[in-house]
Structures are given as C-alpha cells and as structure tokens.
N, C-alpha and C positions, 0 to 999 in steps of 0.2 A: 731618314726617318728612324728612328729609335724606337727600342721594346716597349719604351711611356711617354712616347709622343700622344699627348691631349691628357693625360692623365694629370691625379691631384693625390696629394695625400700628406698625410701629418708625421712627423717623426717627434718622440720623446723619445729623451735620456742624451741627447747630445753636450758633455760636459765640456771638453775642448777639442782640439786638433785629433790627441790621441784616440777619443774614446770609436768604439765600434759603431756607432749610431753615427760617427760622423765617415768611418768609410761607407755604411751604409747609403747614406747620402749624395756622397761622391759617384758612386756607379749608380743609381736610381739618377742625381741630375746628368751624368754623362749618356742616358739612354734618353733622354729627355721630360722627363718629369717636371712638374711643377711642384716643389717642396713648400714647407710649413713645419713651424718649429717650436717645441715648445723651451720653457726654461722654468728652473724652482729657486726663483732669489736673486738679488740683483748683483751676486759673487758672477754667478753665471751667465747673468745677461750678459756683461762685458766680453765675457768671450764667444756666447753663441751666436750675438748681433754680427759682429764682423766676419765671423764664417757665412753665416747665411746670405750675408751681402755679396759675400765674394761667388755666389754661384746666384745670383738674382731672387732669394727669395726675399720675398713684399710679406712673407707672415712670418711674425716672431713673438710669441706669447709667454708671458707667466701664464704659472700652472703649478697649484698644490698639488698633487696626483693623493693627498689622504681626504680633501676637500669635496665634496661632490655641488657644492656649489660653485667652487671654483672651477672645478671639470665643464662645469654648465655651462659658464661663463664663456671659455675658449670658445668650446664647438657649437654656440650662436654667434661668437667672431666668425669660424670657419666657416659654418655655414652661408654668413654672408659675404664674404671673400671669395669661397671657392664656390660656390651653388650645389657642389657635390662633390663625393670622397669615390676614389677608388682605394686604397690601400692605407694602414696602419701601420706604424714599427711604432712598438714597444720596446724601450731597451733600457729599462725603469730596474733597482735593485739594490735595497737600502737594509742593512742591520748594524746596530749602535756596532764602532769597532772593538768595545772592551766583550760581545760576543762572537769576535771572530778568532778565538786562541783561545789556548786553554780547553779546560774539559768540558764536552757538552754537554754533562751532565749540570754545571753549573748554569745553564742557559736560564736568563729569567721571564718571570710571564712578560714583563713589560718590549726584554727585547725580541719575545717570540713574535709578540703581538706586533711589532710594528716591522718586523723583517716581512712578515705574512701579509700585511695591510698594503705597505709600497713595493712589496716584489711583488705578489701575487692577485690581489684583490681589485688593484689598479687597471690589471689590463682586461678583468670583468667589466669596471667601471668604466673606462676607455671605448669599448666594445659595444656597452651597449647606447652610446652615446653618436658612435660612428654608425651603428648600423642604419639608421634612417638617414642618413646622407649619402648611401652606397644604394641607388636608388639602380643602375645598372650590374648589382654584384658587386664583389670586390673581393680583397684578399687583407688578410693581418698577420701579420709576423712578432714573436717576440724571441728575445735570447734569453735561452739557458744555459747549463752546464752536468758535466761529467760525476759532478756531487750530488747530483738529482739523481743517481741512478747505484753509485759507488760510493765508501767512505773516502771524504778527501779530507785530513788530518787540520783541524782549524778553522775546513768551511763550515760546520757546525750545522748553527740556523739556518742558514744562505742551502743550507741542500736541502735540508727541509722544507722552504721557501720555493727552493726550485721544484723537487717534486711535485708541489701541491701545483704550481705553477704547469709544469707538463701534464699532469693531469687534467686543470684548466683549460688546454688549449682539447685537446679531444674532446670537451664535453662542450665547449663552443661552438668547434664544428661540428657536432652532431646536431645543434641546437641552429645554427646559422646556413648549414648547408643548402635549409630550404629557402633560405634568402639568396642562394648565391653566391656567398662570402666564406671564403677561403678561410681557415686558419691552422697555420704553424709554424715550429717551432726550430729555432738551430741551436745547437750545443758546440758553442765553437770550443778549440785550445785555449790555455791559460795567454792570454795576451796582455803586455805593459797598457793598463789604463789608471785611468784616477779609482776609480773603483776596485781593479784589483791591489791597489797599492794598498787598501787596509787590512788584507787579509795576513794574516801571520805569514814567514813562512813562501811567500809569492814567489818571489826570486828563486827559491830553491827549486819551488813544484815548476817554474817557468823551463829551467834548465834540464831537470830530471825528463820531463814531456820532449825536450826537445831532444835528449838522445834517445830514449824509446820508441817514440811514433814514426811508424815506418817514413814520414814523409819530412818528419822534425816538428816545428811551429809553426805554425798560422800567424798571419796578420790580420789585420784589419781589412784590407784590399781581397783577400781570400774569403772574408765573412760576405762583405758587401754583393760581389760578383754573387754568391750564391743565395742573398737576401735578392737582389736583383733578379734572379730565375723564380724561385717560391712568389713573389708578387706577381710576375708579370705571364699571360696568357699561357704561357708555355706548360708555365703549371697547371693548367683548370681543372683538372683533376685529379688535383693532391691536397690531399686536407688533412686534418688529425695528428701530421707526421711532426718528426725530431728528425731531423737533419744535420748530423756530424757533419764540421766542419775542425775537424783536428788533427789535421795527419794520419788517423788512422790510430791514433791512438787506442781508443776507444777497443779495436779488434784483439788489444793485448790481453795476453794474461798476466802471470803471478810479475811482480816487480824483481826486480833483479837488483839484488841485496850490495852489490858492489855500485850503485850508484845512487842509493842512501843517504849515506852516509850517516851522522850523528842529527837530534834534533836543532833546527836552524831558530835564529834570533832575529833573522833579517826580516822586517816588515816592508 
C-alpha cells in the first residue's frame, strides 16, 4: 500500500519526459495514485498521451488554463471520471520569450499581462474549480522559483509572476484551510525543462547553481519525492508554505564573483 493508495488528482503543466510535472507524477503514481492530465494544444498531446498511458492514466484533457470556460469543461469531465479530487499540481508558467532577456524595464503591458494571467491567476482558477470536488479535504501544490524572492538576471516578468504566485498560494490557504485543502508551494533549482529553455542565459545560471548550492542541482526525481510528501497525509498540517527544493541554494549569500564570469548568450 502506497502514500495514495485510493486517491485521485489532476496534474497540469506536463510538457514532455523532461518537464517537473512529469517527475512529479512518477513518484505520485509510484505511491499509487490515480493521475489525470491535462494538456494546451495538440504539439502537446502527442507527447503527454503516451506518458500518461505508460503509467495507466484513463484521463487526458485539453485545457486553456486563460479560458474559464475551458477550465469548466475539464473539471465536469473530472468530475465524472473520478467522482472526487484529493490533490492538485500546478506546474503552469508562461511569459512571451522576447520578455525573458534584456532589461526589465522594457517589459510590456501585454507580456506582463499574460505572464500574470497563465503563471498566476490559473492556479486561482484551477482552485476554485477543484475545491468542490475535494469533498474529504485535500491538498494543492504548485512550483515556483528563487526569482520570486531574489533578482535572477533575465527572469524578469516570471519573478514577478512568481511572487504574486507565492503570495497566491498563502492566501488560498487561509481561504481554503477551512475546507480542509492544503495549499503549497516548492521553489525547486534551475532544472533542464522545455520551459526553462526560454529563459536567456539558462545554461549558465544552471551551472553557476550547481557549484554554489551546498548540495549542487536538483532534478526532477528530487522535485517529485518532495511534491509526493506536501500532497500526501504526512503533511496535514502544512499549508501556506514554500518548500526549497534546491540544494540549498537558497541558504547562500553574496555570489562569488569568480564564477560569473562575462554576460552569457546561451538560451
């Protein structure tokens, strides 16, 4: 018997093999969970159908997450599929890539506005859509970052995004506690995904992270195992929180100017 054995829940943001929604998945169905999937486009069905098959899940949807019709849509599919939610992963986090470089001063309304709408406003939207399906409590999860809290050179809007995002999640749980429903957050390491790949600059902050933090780099597998605890009973009372999962990064201080080096080009 497993940590989610009987249990149900929905995962967005799964893009392929690499992304963290899909180690997340892998240690949620290794404890035994019943997963559900969602997907934005039919790039991404191709790839998310064959994962989810390969560990038995029966649900795989489209999903605009700026749509709230669309939102609607899914969670009366889920609703009839699974008859109840125990848990949510968020791992949703979108800003055009010509705002992810360069000065943030140049950021524009249109790309503030839509970094804000699909990183942050989604997992409102998501939440309040789940929470009548978590009819015995439940837990939600989504991932942030180190640029919600720090300057990270390039993340720009995305820390902005994240901020308001970790913010988000404390005021859900203060708002949901009384339902029973868990909500928080993990701030993992810079890890290889399709989404970090548009950030200016990736590669370098990947490499720099990994000789600083006392423990180097996280993976995927690292995110998962400690999405897997925050979800499951163990947690029942932890809500509000942000959960480093970075090596330890996070504990540093000043940067250490010999591993720098010059501005990078690498995307």
């Amino acid at each position: 018997m497993g940590l989610f054995s009987g249990k149900k829940g929905l995962i967005f943001g799964v893009a392929n093999k690499n992304s963290i929604a899909w180690g997340i998945a892998q240690a949620l169905h290794a404890e035994g969970a019943e997963l559900g999937f969602s997907y934005a486009g039919e790039v991404l069905k191709k790839r998310v159908e064959p994962l989810a098959e390969s560990i038995g899940s029966r649900f795989v949807e489209e999903c605009d997450v700026t749509s709230d019709e669309a939102i609607d849509v899914l969670f009366d599919k889920a609703a009839q599929h699974f008859g109840k939610l125990d848990f949510l992963v968020h791992s949703i986090a979108y800003a055009p890539s010509e705002e992810l470089g360069g000065r943030f001063i140049n950021t524009t309304r249109n790309g503030f506005r839509i970094a804000l709408d699909v990183s942050c406003y989604s997992l409102i939207a998501l939440a309040k859509r789940a929470q009548p399906l978590m009819t015995d409590g439940g837990a939600m999860l989504t991932m942030t970052y180190y640029g919600a809290e720090k300057v990270t050179p390039n993340y720009n809007v995305m820390g902005v995004a994240k901020a308001a995002l970790e913010a988000t999640v404390r005021y859900l749980a203060w708002d949901l506690g009384k339902d029973r429903i868990r909500v928080n957050a993990i701030s993992a390491g810079p890890i290889k995904t399709l989404a970090a790949s548009g950030v200016s600059g990736f590669r370098k902050s990947l490499s720099y992270v990994g000789q600083v933090a006392p423990m180097g780099n996280v993976d995927q597998e690292d995110v998962g195992h400690a999405a897997a605890f925050l979800l499951s009973d163990r947690a029942a009372r932890i809500t509000g929180e942000i959960l480093y999962v970075d090596g330890g990064y996070n504990i540093m201080g000043a940067p250490d100017p010999s591993l720098m080096g010059g501005e990078s080009k690498e995307e």
